[in-house]
KETITI-664002 format. One record per residue (C-alpha): residue in one letter; x, y, z. Coordinates in steps of 0.25 Angstrom, whole numbers, plus 5000, padded with zeros to 4 digits. Last residue first. Layout:
<rs>
aXYZ;...
</rs>
This chain:
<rs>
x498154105654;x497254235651;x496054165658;x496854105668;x497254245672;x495954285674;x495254165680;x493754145677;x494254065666;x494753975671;x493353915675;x492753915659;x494253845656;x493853725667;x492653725661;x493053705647;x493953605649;x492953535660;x491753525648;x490853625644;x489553555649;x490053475661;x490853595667;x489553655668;x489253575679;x490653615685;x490153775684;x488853725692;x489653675702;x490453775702;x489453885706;x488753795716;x490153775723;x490553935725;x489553935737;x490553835744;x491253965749;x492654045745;x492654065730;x494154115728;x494154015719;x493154085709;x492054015703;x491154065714;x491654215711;x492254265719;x491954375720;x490654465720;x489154395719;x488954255715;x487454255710;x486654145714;x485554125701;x484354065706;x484654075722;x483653985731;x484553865735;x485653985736;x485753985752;x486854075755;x487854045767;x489254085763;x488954215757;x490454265757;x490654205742;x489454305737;x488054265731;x486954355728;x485754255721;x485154325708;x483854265708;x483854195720;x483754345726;x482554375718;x482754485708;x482354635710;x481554695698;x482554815692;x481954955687;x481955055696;x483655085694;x483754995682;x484955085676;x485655115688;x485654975693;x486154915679;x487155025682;x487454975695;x487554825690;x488354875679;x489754915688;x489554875701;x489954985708;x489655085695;x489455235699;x490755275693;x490455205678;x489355305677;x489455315662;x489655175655;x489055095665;x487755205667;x487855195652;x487655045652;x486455055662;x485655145656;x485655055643;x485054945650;x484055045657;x483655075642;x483654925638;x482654895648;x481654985650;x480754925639;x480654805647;x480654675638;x482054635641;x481554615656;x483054595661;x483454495672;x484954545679;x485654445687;x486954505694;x486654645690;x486454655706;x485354755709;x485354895717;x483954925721;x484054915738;x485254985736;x484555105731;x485055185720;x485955295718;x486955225709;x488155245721;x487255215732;x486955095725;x488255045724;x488655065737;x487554985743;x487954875734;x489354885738;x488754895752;x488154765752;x486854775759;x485954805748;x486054665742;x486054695728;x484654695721;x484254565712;x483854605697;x482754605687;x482754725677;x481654785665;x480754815678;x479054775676;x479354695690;x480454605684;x479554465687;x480454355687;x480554275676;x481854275670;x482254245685;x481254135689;x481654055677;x483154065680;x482753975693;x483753865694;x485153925697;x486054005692;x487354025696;x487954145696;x489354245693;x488954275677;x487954375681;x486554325675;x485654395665;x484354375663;x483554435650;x482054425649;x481054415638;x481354435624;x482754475617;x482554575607;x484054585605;x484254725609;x483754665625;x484754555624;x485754665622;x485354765631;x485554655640;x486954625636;x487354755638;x487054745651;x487454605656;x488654655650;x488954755660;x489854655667;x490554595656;x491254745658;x492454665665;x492354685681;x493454715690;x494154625701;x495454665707;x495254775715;x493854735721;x492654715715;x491854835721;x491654925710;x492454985696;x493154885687;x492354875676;x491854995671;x491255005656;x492255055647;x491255085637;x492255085624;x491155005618;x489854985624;x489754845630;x489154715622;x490154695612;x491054635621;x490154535625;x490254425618;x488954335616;x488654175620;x487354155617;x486954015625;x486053925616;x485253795624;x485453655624;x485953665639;x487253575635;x487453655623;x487353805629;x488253755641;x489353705630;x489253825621;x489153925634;x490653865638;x491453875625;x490753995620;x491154075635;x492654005633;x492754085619;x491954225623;x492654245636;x493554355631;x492354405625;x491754455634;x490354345637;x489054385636;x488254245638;x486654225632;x485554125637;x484254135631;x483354075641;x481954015641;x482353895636;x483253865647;x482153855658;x482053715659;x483653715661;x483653805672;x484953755681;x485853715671;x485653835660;x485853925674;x486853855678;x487553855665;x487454015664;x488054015678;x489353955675;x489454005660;x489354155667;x490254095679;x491354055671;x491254175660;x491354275672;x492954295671;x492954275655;x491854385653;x490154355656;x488954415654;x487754315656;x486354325648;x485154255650;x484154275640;x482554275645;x481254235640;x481854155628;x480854145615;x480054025612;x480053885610;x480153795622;x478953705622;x478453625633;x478953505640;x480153555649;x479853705648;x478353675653;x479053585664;x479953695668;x478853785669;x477853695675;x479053665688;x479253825689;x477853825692;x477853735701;x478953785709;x478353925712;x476953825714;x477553765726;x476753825738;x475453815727;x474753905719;x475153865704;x474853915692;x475353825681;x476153875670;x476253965660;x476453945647;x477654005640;x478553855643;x477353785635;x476553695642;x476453555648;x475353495650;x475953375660;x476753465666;x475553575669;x474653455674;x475753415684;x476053555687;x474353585689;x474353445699;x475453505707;x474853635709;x473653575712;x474153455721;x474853595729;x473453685731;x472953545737;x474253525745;x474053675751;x472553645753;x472953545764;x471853585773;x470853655764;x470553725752;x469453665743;x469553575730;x469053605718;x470353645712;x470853525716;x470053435709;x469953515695;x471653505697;x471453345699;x470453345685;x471353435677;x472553355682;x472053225679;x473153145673;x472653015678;x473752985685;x474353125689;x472953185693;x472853055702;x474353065707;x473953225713;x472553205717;x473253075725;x474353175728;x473453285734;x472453175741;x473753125750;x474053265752;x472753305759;x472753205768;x472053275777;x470953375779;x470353325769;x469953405754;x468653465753;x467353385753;x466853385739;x467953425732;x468753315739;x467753225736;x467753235722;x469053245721;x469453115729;x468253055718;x468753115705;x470153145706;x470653035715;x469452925709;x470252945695;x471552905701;x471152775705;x472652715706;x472252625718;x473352715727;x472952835721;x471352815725;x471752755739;x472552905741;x471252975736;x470752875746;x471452905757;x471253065755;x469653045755;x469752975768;x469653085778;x468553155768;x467853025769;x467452955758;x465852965757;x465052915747;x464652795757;x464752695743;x466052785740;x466652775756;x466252625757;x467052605743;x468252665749;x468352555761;x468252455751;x469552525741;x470152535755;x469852375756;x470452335744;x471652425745;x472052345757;x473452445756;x473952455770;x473652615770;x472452625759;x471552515770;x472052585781;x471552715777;x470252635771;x470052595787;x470352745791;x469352795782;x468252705783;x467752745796;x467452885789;x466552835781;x465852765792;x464652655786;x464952595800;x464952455793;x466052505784;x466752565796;x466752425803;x467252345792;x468352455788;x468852435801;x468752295802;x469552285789;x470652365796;x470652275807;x470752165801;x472052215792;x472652245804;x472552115809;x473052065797;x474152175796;x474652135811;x475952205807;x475952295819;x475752425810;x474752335804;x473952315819;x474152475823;x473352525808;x472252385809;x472052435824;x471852585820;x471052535809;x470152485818;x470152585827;x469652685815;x468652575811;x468052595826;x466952485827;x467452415841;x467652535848;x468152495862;x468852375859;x469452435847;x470052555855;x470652435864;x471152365851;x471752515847;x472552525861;x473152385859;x473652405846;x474252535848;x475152465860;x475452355850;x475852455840;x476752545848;x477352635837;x477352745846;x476252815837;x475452685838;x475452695852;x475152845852;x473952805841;x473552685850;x473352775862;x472552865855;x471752735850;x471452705866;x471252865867;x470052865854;x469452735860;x469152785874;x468852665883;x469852705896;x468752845895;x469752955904;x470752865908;x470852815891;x470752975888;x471953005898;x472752885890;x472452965877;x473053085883;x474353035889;x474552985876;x474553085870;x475553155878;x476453035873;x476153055860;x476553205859;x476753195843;x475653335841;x474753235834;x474853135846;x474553265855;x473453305846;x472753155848;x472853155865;x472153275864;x471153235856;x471153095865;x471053175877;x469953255872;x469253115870;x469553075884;x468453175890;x468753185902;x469253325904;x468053375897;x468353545897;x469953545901;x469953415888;x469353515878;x470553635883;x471453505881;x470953485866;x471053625863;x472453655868;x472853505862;x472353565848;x473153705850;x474453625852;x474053525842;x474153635831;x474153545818;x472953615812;x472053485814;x472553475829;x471953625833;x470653585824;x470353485832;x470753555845;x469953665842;x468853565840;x468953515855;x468953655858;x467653655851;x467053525858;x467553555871;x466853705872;x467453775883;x468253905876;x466653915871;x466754065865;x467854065863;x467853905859;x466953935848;x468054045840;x469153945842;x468253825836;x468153935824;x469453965821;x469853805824;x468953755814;x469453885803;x470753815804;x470453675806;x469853685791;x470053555786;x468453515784;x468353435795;x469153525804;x468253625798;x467053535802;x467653525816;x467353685817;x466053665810;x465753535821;x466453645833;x465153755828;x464153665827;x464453615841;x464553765848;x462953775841;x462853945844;x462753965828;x461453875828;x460853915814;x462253965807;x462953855813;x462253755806;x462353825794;x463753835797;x464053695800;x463353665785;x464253775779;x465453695784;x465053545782;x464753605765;x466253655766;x466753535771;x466253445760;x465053355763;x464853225768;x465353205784;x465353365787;x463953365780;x463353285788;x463753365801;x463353495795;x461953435790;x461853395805;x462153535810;x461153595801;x460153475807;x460453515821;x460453675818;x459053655813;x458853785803;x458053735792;x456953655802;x456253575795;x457053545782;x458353555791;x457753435797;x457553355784;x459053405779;x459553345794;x458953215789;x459453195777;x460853245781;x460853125791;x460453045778;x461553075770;x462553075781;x462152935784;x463552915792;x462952815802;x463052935813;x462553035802;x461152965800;x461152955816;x461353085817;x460453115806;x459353045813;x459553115826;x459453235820;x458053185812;x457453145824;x457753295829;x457353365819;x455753295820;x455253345807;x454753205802;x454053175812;x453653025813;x454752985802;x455753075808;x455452995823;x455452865816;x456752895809;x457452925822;x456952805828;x457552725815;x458752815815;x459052795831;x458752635829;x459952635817;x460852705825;x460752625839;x462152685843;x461552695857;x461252845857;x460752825843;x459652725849;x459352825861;x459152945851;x458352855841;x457752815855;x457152965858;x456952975843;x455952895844;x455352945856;x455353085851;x454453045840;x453452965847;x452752905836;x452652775843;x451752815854;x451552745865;x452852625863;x453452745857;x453452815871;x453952695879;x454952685868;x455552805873;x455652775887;x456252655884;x457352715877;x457452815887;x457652725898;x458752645888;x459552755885;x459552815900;x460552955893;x459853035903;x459553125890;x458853005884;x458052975899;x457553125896;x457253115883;x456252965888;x455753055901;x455353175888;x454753065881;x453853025891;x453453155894;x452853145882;x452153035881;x451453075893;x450552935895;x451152935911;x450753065915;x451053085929;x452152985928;x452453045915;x452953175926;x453753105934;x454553045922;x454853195918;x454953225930;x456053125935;x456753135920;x456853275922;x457753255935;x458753165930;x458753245917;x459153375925;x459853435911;x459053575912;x458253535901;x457853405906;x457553465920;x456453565912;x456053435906;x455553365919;x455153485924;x454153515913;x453753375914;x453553385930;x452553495927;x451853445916;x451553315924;x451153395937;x450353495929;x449553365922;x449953325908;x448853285898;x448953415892;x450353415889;x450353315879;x450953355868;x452553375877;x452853505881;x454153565874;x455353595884;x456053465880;x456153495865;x456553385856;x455653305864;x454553405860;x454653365845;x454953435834;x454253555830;x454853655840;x456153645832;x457453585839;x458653675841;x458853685857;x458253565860;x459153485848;x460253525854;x459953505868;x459553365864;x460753335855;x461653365867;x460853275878;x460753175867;x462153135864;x462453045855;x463253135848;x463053275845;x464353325848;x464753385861;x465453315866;x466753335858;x466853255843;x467553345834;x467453305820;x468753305813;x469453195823;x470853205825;x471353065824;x471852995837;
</rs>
């Protein structure tokens, strides 16, 4: 069974007199007329005796206390002594009412027209009776009477308004509560009644204030308070409904109507464990009322516990055999166990029961298709839409034009949505389907200006949200109406599914963005979504991709290589081109090579630099040192038969070189032992902090590192790895801790462990940003199990190297799979010489 918005416990103000009676008693102005008010005296007091006044003030006395049995027997026992009393008449004629003997009452009452025809509560005496019987265009023309007698008469213009908003008159019920409200500016009824009205024709926020004002005049009413708490519901709040429903029921743990809410509430959070705790503690206080058992019964389907459910809807058919919502429970478990025929036969009962039910009839049309029956189905459906049209029920149309949209009679949906417009009401449960009926039928206009309008109006649903997001979504993509679509969800308020909304706007300003697209210095969209890192990434590609691409470089990249690095430099400089090309124009790429290396490094970096279209400078080193420095080489932790060639303190020298040549921007240099991934972006970009140094810090744990520290006199916590080094070129303390760093080389040779990377340390003490770990990803051939899906550039720390045979895990895979890449640029020949040649004694061969 559907969960229902609206709570419908016992205490609601249906047709039940007894409960609209004590209202009204309690809340009725002393000007309207004494039947509203059982303890006036009647106008013709005087001609009573003592005896006939005394029985009548008993007669009502008893009414009041709930003894209508014995009121009735003094009331009559008192016309007997006054047989003309009008009065007294009525009061027998209200008390029949309340005794629920329609057709005694009835005749009572047209008794006392019969004498006098203006008899106010007389009229609306049967208009109540009329009502009571379904009678609703007899109730508005005895109700009319009465207004049209006496015009300030609250209580005949209540009944009128319930009868305007049975037949879904919500323009004339508000009518009449206004004319009440004229009179009487604080009538709780009539403040209620607006709030009713407006909860069917106005946006949630207006059906909010409204329950307030209400509220505000009778903030004791416990059923105002469980309506605002179902108008939250309504409104896709369940949040705040279940906040306030848990502050009336400590105060009425009791209540069935508010735990029945709770549970409503409970179920539209998708807590059913909470829900079933509300419904049952309901059931504990009416144990015989089979709808709780249908609630129930409802959450435990929702919760996938069918045969518990069931169990449930079986107990509401033993406690009513004739109640419609179980026998279509049983339908629903049976439908759900694909047992058609079974389904079929609960649903014909239903039918049998409730003959002008357009949701059963649909039910039917849904369980008859499913068995192939499509003409019968078809029928039925009609029927549906037959029945709710005569109704003049917006909301009966909804499932029928669901049906219509799902086994495609567009004719009839298209039927079904002219009702709604000449109504002018498409209710908010339908307004999805019909953004969907929109798309389907190609009118992409009517998505942005009448499912806009509406949505402004009334909020978005509670459900559904995502199939209005991509009809917004294909409309503005159709009719290029970005501008207007973004206007639409701008206006648009928070609610359930406000995360798609926030989504469809970040989607819809990319869309726009690409299809406008602007230079790669401009900036991009701003976007507030979960995605909207992606996004942006996304706009400035495609501003790369179709805008203009003049302009200076914001960062040179710069590798240091000799002729046992050469391999992995051109290795990693080509997964770099490969892996960012729409970010190629904003690098200027440069390679320090020994000199040694000079001839195979042009070989290579001519081929990379032709097939990426784009100029690699290809530079000796060996003028880049000092002369006669005799820089250390051999000092550190690499083991007896390793050493390092001075290349490695050319990614010093080179920077004070890129820096003397008025280069602009940024300068990012890479260790020749990595492979770059997609992401360079990020790192020319990333915010140094106001420092002239980004780099990543060593893992502290390592005692080398520790070590090292120690030796420099700086906290391990600091101590970087030189391995990926981004340069502000612009900062004026640059050059000079540049320089610091090439004497501390030259002339604290004893304090190097790693050689430059502790003078770089030195000399940027206090001044180094540190660098996401992806940026410069540690990687060593014992770690085994390392997830790089998120590393950049994954840097291949100490030996070997993942070119080397000595390699001893798959990790080495991903470097020479992008080495055999790049063996389709330079060729095989020249590949397998770029390989040899990390070899030493290959090389000299």
């Amino acid at each position: 069974m559907a969960n229902p918005t609206v709570p419908s416990p016992p205490l609601t103000f249906r047709r039940n007199f007894d409960t609209f009676a004590r209202f009204h008693e309690k809340h009725q102005s002393a000007t309207d007329h004494p039947v509203n008010d059982p303890g006036s005296l009647a106008p013709a007091a005087e001609s009573r005796n003592t005896g006939c006044a005394r029985l009548l003030a008993e007669g009502l006395a008893a009414r009041q206390r709930g003894n209508l049995t014995f009121a009735l027997s003094r009331l009559r026992a008192a016309l007997a002594q006054n047989p003309t009393d009008i009065e007294i008449a009525a009061e027998i004629a209200l008390t029949l009412q309340r005794l629920r003997q329609w057709d005694e009452a009835q005749v009572a009452y047209k008794r006392i027209l019969e004498q006098t025809p203006s008899h106010v509560p007389a009229l609306i005496g049967l208009g109540q009776i009329a009502r009571t019987r379904s009678d609703f265009k007899q109730a508005e023309i005895c109700f009319q009477s009465a207004i049209a007698l006496k015009a300030n008469n609250s209580l005949a213009r209540m009944e009128l308004a319930g009868c305007f908003r049975k037949a879904s008159k919500f323009d004339l019920a508000a009518q009449q509560y206004e004319a009440i409200l004229t009179c009487y500016p604080k009538h709780p009824g009539a403040l209620l009644g607006l709030a009713r009205v407006a909860r069917q024709t106005l946006p949630p926020t207006i059906t909010l204030a409204r329950y307030e004002a209400a509220l505000a005049v009778d903030p004791e009413n416990i059923q105002a308070k469980s309506e605002l708490a179902s108008a939250l519901l309504s409104a896709g709040e369940p949040e705040r409904a279940l906040l306030l429903v848990a502050r009336l029921l400590a105060h009425a743990p009791d209540s069935n109507p508010l735990q029945m809410t709770a549970g409503y509430a409970a179920r539209q959070l998708g807590r059913t464990a909470e829900a079933l705790e509300h419904f049952r503690s309901a059931a504990a206080t009416d144990p015989q009322n089979p709808s709780i058992a249908c609630e129930i019964a409802a959450t435990l389907m929702r919760d996938g516990r069918i045969d518990e459910a069931e169990i449930e809807y079986r107990d509401a058919l033993r406690l009513a055999p004739n109640h419609v919502n179980a026998l279509r429970g049983l339908a629903n478990v049976a439908r759900s166990r694909e047992q058609w025929l079974a389904a079929l036969e609960h649903l014909q009962a239903a039918r049998r029961l409730r003959s002008n039910d357009p949701q059963i009839q649909v039910e039917l049309a849904l369980t008859l298709r499913a068995l192939q029956r499509r003409e019968e189905a078809e029928t039925n459906a009609l029927e549906a839409f037959s029945i709710a049209r005569a109704q003049n029920d917006a909301k009966a149309l909804v499932p029928c034009f669901d049906y219509f949209c799902k086994s495609l009679m567009m004719s009839n949906a298209a039927e079904c949505l002219a009702v709604w417009e000449s109504m002018g009401n498409i209710p908010q449960s339908a307004i999805a389907q019909v953004s969907s009926y929109y798309a389907f039928t190609f009118q992409w206009d009517k998505i942005i200006r009448v499912i806009g309008d509406y949505l402004i109006r009334y909020g978005l649903p509670t459900h559904s949200v995502e199939n209005l997001a991509e009809s917004i979504s294909r409309a503005a993509r159709n009719l290029g109406a970005y501008k207007e679509a973004l206007a639409l969800v701008d206006q648009l308020t928070p609610a359930a599914g406000w995360d798609r909304i926030v989504e469809l706007r970040d989607q819809l300003l990319e869309e726009a963005y690409a299809r406008c697209p602007r230079k790669p210095s401009s900036a991009v969209p701003e976007y507030r979504s979960g995605s909207s890192g992606l996004r942006t990434q996304r706009s400035a590609i495609l501003a790369k991709a179709f805008g203009a691409t003049e302009g200076n470089p914001i960062c040179t990249v710069y590798y240091c290589t000799d002729d046992a690095y050469l391999l992995g430099a051109a290795t990693s400089l080509f997964s770099l081109l490969r892996h960012n090309l729409a970010s190629l124009h904003e690098l200027s790429i440069r390679v320090y090579c020994s000199q040694g290396s000079m001839v195979l490094a042009s070989d290579v970096f001519r081929c990379i630099s032709r097939a990426f279209g784009l100029h690699i400078d290809v530079r000796s080193a060996d003028a880049l040192s000092r002369r006669n420095a005799q820089l250390m080489t051999s000092w550190g932790t690499f083991g007896p038969s390793y050493g390092l060639s001075e290349a490695a303190y050319y990614r010093i020298y080179a920077a004070l070189q890129i820096l003397g040549e008025q280069a602009s921007g940024r300068a990012l240099y890479i260790d020749s032992d990595t492979h770059v991934g997609t992401g360079i972006t990020a790192i020319v970009n990333h915010d140094l902090g106001g420092n002239p140094l980004g780099a990543r810090t060593e893992l502290a744990s390592l005692q080398g590192i520790r070590e090292a520290a120690r030796k420099l006199d700086l906290p391990v916590e600091n101590y970087f790895n030189s391995g990926v080094l981004l340069f502000d070129l612009a900062h004026p303390q640059l050059q000079s801790a540049l320089q610091h760093s090439i004497e501390f080389a030259v002339n604290q040779q004893h304090l190097l462990t790693f050689l430059d990377q502790c003078a770089l340390n030195v000399a940027f003490r206090g001044q180094v940003t540190g660098l996401p770990a992806p940026f410069n990803f540690f990687m060593r051939a014992t770690d085994t199990d390392v997830d790089l899906s998120q590393a950049v550039i994954t840097h291949y720390l100490a030996r070997p190297k993942p070119w080397d045979t000595m390699y001893p895990n798959g990790r080495c895979l991903i470097w020479l799979e992008e080495f055999a890449a790049m063996s389709q640029l330079t060729g095989p020949a020249l590949a397998q010489r770029l390989y040899l040649s990390q070899f030493g004694t290959l090389r000299d061969a």
